[in-house]
N, C-alpha and C positions, 0 to 999 in steps of 0.2 A: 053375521055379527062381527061387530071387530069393535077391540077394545082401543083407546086412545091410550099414545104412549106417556107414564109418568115420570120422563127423564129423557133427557135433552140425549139422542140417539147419533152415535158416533159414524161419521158416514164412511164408516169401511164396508169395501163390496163382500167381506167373508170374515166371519169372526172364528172361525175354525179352521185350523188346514191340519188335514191328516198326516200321520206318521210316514213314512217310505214302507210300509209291510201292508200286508194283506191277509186273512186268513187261510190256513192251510188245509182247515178243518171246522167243524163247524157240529162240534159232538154232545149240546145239549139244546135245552131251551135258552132263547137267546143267544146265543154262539159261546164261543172257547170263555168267555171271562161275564154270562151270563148278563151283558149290559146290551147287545142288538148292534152293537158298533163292528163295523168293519173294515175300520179302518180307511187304506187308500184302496180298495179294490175299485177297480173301473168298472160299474156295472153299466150297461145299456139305459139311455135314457128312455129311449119307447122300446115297446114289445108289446106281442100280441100272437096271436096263433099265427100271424103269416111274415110277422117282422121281427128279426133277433133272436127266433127260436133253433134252439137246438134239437132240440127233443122234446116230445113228450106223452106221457102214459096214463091211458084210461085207470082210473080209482074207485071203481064201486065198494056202494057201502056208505060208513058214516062216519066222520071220526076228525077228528079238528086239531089233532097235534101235527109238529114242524116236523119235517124231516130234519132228522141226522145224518152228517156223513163225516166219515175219514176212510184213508187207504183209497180214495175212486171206490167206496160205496156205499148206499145210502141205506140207512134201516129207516124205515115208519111204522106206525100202527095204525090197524084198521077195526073195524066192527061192523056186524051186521047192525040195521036201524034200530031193530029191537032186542041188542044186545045178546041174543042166544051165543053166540061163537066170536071170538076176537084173535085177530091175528097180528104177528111183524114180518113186513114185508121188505125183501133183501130186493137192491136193486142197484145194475151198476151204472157208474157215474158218466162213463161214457157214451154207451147206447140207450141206455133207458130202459130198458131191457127187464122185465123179472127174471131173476134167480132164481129165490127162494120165498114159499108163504107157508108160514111156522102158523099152525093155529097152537094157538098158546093157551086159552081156556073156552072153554063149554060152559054154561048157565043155564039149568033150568027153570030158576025163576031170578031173571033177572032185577036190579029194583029198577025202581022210577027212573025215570032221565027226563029232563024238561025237554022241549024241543027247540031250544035255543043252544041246549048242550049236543055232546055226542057221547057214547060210551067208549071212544077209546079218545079223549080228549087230551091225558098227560104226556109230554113229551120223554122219547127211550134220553134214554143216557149211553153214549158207547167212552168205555173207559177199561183200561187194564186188561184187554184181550177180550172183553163180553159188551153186549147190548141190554141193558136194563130195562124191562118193559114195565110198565106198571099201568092197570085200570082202578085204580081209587079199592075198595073194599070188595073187588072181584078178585083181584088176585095182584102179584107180583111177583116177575120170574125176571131169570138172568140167562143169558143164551151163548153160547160159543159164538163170536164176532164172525170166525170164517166158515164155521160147516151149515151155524144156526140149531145147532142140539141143544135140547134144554139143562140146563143143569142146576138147578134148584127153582122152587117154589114155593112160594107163602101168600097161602088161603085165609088164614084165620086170624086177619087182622078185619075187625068188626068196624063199621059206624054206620047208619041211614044216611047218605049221601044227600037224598030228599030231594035234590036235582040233577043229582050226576055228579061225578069227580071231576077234577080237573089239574090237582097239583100237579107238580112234576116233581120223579126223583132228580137229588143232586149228588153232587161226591163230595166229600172230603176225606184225601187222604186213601185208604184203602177201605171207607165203610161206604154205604149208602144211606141218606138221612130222606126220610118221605112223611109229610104233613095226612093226617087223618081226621080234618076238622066238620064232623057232621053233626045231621040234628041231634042226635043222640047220645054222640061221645065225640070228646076232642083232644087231639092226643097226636103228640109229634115222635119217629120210631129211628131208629138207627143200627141199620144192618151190616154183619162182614158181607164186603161183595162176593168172595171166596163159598162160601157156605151158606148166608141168608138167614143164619144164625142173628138174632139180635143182642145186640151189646149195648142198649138201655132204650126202655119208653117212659117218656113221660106225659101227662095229663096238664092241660092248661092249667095253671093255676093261681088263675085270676076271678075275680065275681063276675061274669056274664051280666048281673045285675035285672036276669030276664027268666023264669021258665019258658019262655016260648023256642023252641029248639029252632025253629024256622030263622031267629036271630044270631042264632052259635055256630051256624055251617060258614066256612070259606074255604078258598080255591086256590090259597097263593101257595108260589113256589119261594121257598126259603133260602136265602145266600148266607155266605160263609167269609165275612170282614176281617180284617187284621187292622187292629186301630190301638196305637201305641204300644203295640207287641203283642195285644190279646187279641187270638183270635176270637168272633164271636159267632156265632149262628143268630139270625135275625128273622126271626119266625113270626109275621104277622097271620093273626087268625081276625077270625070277627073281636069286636069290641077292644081289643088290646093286639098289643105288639109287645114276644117273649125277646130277648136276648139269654141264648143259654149256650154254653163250654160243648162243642161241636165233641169233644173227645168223651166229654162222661155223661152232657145231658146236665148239668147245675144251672138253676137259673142264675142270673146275674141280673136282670134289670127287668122293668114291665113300664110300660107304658099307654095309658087307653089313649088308642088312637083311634075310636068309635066305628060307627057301621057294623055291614055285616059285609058277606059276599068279597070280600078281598080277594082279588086276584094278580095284582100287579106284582110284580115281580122286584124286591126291594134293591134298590139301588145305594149305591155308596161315593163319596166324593166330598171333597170341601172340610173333612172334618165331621162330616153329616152322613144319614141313612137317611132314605126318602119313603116315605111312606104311605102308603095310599089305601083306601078303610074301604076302597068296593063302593062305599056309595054318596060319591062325587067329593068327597076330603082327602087333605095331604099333610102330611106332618113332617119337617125337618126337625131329625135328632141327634143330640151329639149322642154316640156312644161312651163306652168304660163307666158310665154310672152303675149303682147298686139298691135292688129295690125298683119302690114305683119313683119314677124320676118326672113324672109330669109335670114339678113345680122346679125342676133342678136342668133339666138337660136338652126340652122340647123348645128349640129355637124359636119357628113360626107353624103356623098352621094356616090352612088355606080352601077356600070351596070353590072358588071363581075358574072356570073354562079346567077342572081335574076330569080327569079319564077313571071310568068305572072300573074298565077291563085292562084297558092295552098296558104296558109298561114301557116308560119315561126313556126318551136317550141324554144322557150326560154329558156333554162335548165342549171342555175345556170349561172355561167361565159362565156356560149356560145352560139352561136345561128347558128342551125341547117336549111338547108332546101332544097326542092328539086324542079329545075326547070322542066319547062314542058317539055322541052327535056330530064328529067330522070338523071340530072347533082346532086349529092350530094353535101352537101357541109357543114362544119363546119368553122365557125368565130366569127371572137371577136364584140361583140354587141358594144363595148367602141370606135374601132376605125375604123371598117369596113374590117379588116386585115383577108384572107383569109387564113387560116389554111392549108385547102384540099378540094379539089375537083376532083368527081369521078364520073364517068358515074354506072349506074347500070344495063347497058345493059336490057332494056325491051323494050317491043315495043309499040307503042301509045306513047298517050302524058300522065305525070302528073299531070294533074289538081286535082284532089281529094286531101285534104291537108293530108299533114301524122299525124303521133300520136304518142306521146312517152309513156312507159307502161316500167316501173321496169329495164331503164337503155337503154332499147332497142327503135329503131323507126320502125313503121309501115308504108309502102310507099306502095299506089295501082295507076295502072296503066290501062288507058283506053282496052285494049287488059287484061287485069285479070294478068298481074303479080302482084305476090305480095311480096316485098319485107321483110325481116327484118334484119336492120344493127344495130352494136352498138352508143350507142350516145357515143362517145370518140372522144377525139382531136389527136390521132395517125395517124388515117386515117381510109379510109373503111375498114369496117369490116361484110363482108356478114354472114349472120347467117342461115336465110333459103331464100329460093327463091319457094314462092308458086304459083297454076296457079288455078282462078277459070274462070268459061266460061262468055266471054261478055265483062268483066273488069268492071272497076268501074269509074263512074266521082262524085258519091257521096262518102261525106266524113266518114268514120265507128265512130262508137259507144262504148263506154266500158263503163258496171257497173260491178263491183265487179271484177270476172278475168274473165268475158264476153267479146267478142268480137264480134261486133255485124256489120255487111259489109254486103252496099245495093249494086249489082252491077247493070247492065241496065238493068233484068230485073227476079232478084232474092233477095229476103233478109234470108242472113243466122246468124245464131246465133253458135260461137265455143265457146267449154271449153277446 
């Protein structure tokens, strides 16, 4: 498919040029600043098990979060298929090598997982000397970075997942903040990293407008904005989007940004937060409003060629992304104005969000394509087109000009 562009296209060969840096680290979902950008890193245009690899290590089991890494080494998490036992697995950055496999918890009855999910799907968080593991309403533990001793844990945070989890913890600050939106109960929590101790929950509270719980469960991981001096926590669940005070939990704004299944990961830029409802909508909003602001603050809104699962890259004036049918696409973040859109012919679905690295985007593909196009406003620009085996629903990693791609049941490390 490809959409015809609605504005006369500026013929610059790159409308992006990255900064002079690179990441150092790469210690959450989506890297250091939660947006998938990495700047100028030089990564490898092809690779494959025999071309640009450095390393790589067998992964059994089931489990669809990113690898994290800092210090030269990487923590993951893993799962048996049918959830009984879940581990984080210490691994160093140089050989590939296992270190350490911390089983973290045991279930004996574990809930549902669709098969489209995994049971250890959220990504750790390494921050302030620990590795944050979390599996949605199985458990959440925090680990000694270097030895991998456990040092606290919280079980009794309840909801019917009803497909599996999927948030991921984030930080601000010295707490940890983790999304609980299931059939049953929906409720966003904020923990001392220290102790695990909770220092406030709150309970969405917005109208669903549904009994059907099957419409109140999502999957998104929550960011942490500063816009005109307030910080905000931007907490998309199903049917609405919270903004509430990261330090005590007060809501400050609501906005229904519809669907259910939200999992994209909210982005910020332009004045705006980006917003995407799980199933196929996107809303640009200004923040600092109070209240519902749907008739006050909700710039545009948008269905044409959005991504269910992945989350968006931001890059300068434009904003890049690829739906789960493999649909490219470049637009104006200011008015929601479609550029180009382009199929990248692979097979499977998109979910895995892509990454930008030194001009270019990295797109993986449940069946192992692996993509890489220019970020330009011209239009597609194919560069390579790589195949590893299995594909990927986790999202890849880069420090330095590493590239570091888990797919279902491999982790490789290219240079």
């Amino acid at each position: 498919m490809k959409i015809a562009p609605v504005s006369v296209l500026l013929a610059l060969p790159l409308i992006f040029c990255p900064g002079n840096n690179k990441p150092t680290y790469w210690n959450q979902f989506r890297g250091p600043n939660g947006d998938g950008d990495a700047k100028s890193a030089k990564l490898p245009l092809e690779f494959s098990e025999k071309q640009n690899l450095t390393w790589k290590l067998s992964m059994p089991g089931k489990a669809w979060s990113s690898p994290v890494v800092m210090d030269k080494k990487i923590w993951l998490t893993n799962a048996e298929p049918d959830g009984f036992k879940m581990w984080a697995i210490l691994i160093d950055w140089q050989t590939g090598k296992e270190l350490k496999k911390v089983l973290v918890f045991e279930n004996k009855e574990p809930q549902y997982c669709h098969p489209m999910n995994s049971y250890g799907t959220p990504t750790p968080l390494i921050c302030n000397g620990k590795v944050f593991v979390h599996f949605g309403s199985h458990g959440t533990a925090a680990l000694d970075v270097a030895s991998g001793q456990k040092l606290w844990e919280r079980r009794d945070f309840k909801c019917d997942h009803y497909r599996g989890a999927a948030a991921s913890p984030i930080q601000h600050e010295d707490t940890l903040i983790v999304h609980f939106d299931g059939y049953d109960l929906q409720y966003v929590v904020c923990l001392d990293q220290k102790t695990g101790k909770t220092l406030w929950k709150q309970a969405r509270e917005y109208d669903f407008r549904t009994d059907n719980g099957d419409r109140k469960k999502a999957y998104c991981t929550p960011s942490v904005i500063t816009h005109n001096g307030r910080q905000e926590l931007i907490s998309p669940g199903a049917v609405g989007t919270e903004s509430r005070d990261p330090v005590t939990g007060a809501l400050f704004w609501t906005a229904r940004t519809g669907g259910m299944n939200a999992s994209s990961r909210p982005i910020y830029g332009h004045g705006h937060v980006y917003i995407f409802c799980g199933m196929g909508s996107m809303s640009a909003i200004k923040p600092g409003g109070s209240g519902n602001v749907d008739k006050t603050h909700v710039t545009w809104t948008r269905r044409k060629v959005v991504p269910k699962k992945s989350s968006p890259l931001l890059l300068g004036d434009y904003l890049f992304m690829v739906s789960d049918e493999g649909v490219a696409s470049c637009n104006n973040p200011k008015t929601g104005e479609v550029y180009w859109a382009e199929r990248l012919r692979v097979k499977g679905q998109c979910a895995s969000s892509p990454i930008h690295a030194n001009g270019m985007i990295y797109s993986f593909s449940s069946h192992g394509d692996c993509i890489v196009f220019k970020a330009k406003k011209e239009g597609l620009e194919i560069l390579a087109h790589n195949k590893l085996p299995n594909g990927c629903m986790a999202s890849p990693a880069v420090v330095g000009d590493s590239l570091l791609v888990r797919t279902k049941d491999t982790l490789y490390r290219f240079n």
